[in-house]
TIROVO-465183 format. One record per residue (C-alpha): x, y, z. Coordinates in steps of 0.05 Angstrom, whole numbers, plus 5000, padded with zeros to 4 digits. Layout:
<atoms>
XYZ ...
</atoms>
This chain:
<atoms>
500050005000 502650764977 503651125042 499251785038 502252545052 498253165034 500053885018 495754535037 497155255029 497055595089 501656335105 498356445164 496256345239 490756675237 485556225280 480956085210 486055995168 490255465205 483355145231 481755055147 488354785123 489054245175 481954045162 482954005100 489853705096 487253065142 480353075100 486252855044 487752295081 480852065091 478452545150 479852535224 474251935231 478851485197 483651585259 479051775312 472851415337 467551655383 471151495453 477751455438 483351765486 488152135434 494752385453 496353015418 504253055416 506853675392 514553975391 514454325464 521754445468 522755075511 519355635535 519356095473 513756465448 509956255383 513456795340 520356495355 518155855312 522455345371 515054985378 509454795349 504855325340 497955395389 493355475329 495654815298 494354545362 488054895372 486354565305 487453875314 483353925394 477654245348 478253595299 479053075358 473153295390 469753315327 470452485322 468352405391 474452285413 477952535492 484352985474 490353115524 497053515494 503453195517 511453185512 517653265550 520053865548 528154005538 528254595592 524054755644 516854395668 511854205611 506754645649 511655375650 513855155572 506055035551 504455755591 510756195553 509855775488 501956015483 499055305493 495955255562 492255865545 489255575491 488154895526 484755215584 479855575543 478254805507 478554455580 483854075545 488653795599 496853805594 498853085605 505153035639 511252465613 514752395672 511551745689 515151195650 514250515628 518750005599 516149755530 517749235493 519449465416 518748765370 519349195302 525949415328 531149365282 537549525332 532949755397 528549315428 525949675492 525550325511 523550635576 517751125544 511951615579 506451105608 501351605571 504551505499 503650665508 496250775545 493551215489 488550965435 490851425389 497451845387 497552475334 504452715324 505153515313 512653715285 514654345272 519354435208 526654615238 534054455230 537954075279 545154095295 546053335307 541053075258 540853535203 532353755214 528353565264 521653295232 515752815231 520652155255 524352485309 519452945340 516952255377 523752255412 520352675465 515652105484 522351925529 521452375583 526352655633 534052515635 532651945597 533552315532 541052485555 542551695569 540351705498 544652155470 550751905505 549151135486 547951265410 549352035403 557051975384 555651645312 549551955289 547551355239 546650965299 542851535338 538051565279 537150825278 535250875356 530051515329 527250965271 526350435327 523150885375 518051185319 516450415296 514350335379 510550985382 507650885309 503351565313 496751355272 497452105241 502152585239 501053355228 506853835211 506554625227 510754815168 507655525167 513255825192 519855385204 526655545235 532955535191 540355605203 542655365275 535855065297 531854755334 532155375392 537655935361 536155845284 531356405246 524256355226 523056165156 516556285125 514255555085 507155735088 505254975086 500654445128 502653775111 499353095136 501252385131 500951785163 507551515163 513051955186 518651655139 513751845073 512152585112 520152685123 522052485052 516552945021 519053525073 526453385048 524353504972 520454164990 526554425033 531354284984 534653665019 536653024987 534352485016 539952045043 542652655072 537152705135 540052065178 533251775196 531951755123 538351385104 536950895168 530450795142 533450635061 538550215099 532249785128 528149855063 522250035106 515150425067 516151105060 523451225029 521951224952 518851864930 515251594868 511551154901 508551714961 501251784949 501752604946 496352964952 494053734951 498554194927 503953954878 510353744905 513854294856 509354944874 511254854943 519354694936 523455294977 529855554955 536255704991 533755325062 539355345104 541654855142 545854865208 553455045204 554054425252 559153915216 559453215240 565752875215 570052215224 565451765260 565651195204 573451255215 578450695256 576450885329 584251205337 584151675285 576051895295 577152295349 583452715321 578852795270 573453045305 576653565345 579853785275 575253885230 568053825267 563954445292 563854425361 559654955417 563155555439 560555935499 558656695487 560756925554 557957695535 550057255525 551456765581 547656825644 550856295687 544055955686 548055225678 542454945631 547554775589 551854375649 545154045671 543753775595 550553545579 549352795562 557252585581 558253115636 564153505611 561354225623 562054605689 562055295715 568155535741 570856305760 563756585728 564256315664 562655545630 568055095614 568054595563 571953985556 572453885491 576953215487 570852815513 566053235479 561552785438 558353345397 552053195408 549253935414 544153915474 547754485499 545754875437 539554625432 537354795502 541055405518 534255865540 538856525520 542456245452 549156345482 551555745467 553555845397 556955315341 564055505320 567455135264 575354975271 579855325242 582254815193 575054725166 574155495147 581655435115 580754835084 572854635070 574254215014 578453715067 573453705115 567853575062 571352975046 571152645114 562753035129 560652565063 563051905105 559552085169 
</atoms>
């Protein structure tokens, strides 16, 4: 069967016109009855990140989620909005974000992910278990709500990863310091946990994305698109033609190839709405993060890695001592000493929570020297990563 993904127009969040594109971008699929019956508790799981207001574009946008409670309810079905949050409580990032205000008015509750169960994952290809929210594995139905950004580690962050945040807590960092130093593997772990989760529907606020050095310190870039699927490989693939991307290049794509899984060829994606070719962006930009070496003999990787990879630089002038950035560091090789943050940069693993999480962007992504004097080198050694 040809997995589904639909296009609609939408350059705006104005309450009617998002309300009107999602509707119509899940009637494409079949409408929201063919995912929600009368009765049913859904889990809405949008990209809750950090605390950053709507404009920013770090999380899914309130009207998108306004949308899909207004379509839920529609079915008959009992909607709660969940995730983990990087920084900070879910219930002070739904509040600055613009969500709980919006859920209040619905008397749509904020379900928490803190409580966690371990779950056996049979379609695992390398992962077999994972310790996931207990809400994710009780729900009847789980919609998954991404919001079109880049990502240091893994290139975007999109319809396939946004369920890593169904792994609540410090379990996320275990993650990252497991799997997080070769990225193919870390995307593998991302497939694995998405085949677990398997989100009947998946909704994707590409209105306005983030480019550059996303998913928190990039810059909003206007897409002005709604797009719907119901499997997240077929949604990224699609997203990665509109954005410019080729395919193999997004790692959760090229794990996915690797496992010949639905979903990876573009001519056989069921598109529908808006042609793929009206919609395509130009000049997207991705993150100057560089991830280098890690397909080389374990005694030259690291020399490599410290040579030619990007790697987080503090901006002392931005940083506020919060220690965010200490507290999310997966292998522990940050601290604050004499008022500023130190970084040990022979065991970092370059996995970029820092940068992702750092509330006041100081945490910024410096390339080495011998990259910026010699890119076609370090291009060399990017392509085998």
């Amino acid at each position: 069967m040809r997995s589904k993904v639909a296009i609609t127009r939408c350059c705006s969040y104005s309450r009617d016109a998002v309300s009107e594109a999602v509707r119509t971008a899940v009637d494409l699929l079949g409408g929201i009855e063919t995912f929600v019956k009368k009765g049913d508790k859904v889990l809405i799981k949008p990209n809750l990140l950090s605390g950053n207001p709507p404009g920013e574009a770090v999380t899914t946008h309130p009207e998108i989620i306004r949308a899909v409670v207004e379509l839920v309810k529609k079915a008959g079905g009992i909607p709660g909005v969940g995730d983990s949050p990087g920084i900070g409580s879910l219930g002070k990032v739904a509040l600055k974000a613009g969500v709980k205000r919006i859920l209040d008015e619905m008397n749509v509750p904020l379900v928490d992910f803190n409580d966690m169960v371990t779950a056996d994952n049979r379609a695992g290809y390398i992962f077999k278990r994972f310790e996931v929210a207990r809400a994710v594995m009780e729900a009847d139905v789980i919609i998954n709500l991404p919001k079109i950004k880049t990502h240091g580690q893994m290139l975007l962050t999109l319809a396939v990863k946004n369920n890593f945040g169904c792994i609540g807590g410090t379990k996320k960092a275990q993650w990252h310091l497991m799997a997080g130093v070769d990225r193919l593997l870390f995307a593998h772990m991302l497939l694995d946990l998405y085949l677990l989760i398997n989100p009947e529907l998946t909704v994707v606020d590409g209105i306005v994305g983030m480019e550059g050095d996303g998913p928190s310190s990039g810059v909003p870039r206007e897409i002005g698109i709604i797009l719907s699927g119901t499997n997240c490989v077929a949604a990224d693939v699609v997203l990665s033609e509109i954005l410019g991307i080729a395919r193999d290049d997004l790692p959760t794509t090229r794990a996915a190839v690797i496992r010949r899984l639905p979903g990876v060829d573009l001519g056989k994606i069921d598109i529908r709405g808006e042609k793929l070719n009206e919609v395509k962006l130009k000049n997207f930009i991705l993150s100057s993060v560089r991830h280098v070496g890690w397909n080389l003999p374990p005694f030259f990787s690291r020399s490599m890695v410290n040579l030619l990879s990007s790697r987080p630089r503090i901006d002392q002038k931005k940083c506020e001592l919060c220690g965010a950035c200490v507290k999310s560091c997966p292998p522990k090789i940050m601290r604050l000493e004499k008022k500023q943050v130190i970084i040990d940069y022979k065991r970092c693993i370059r996995c970029f929570c820092c940068h992702e999480l750092c509330p006041r962007g100081a945490v910024k992504i410096q390339m080495s020297l011998i990259r910026r004097l010699f890119p076609g080198l370090a291009e060399k050694f990017e392509q085998k990563s």
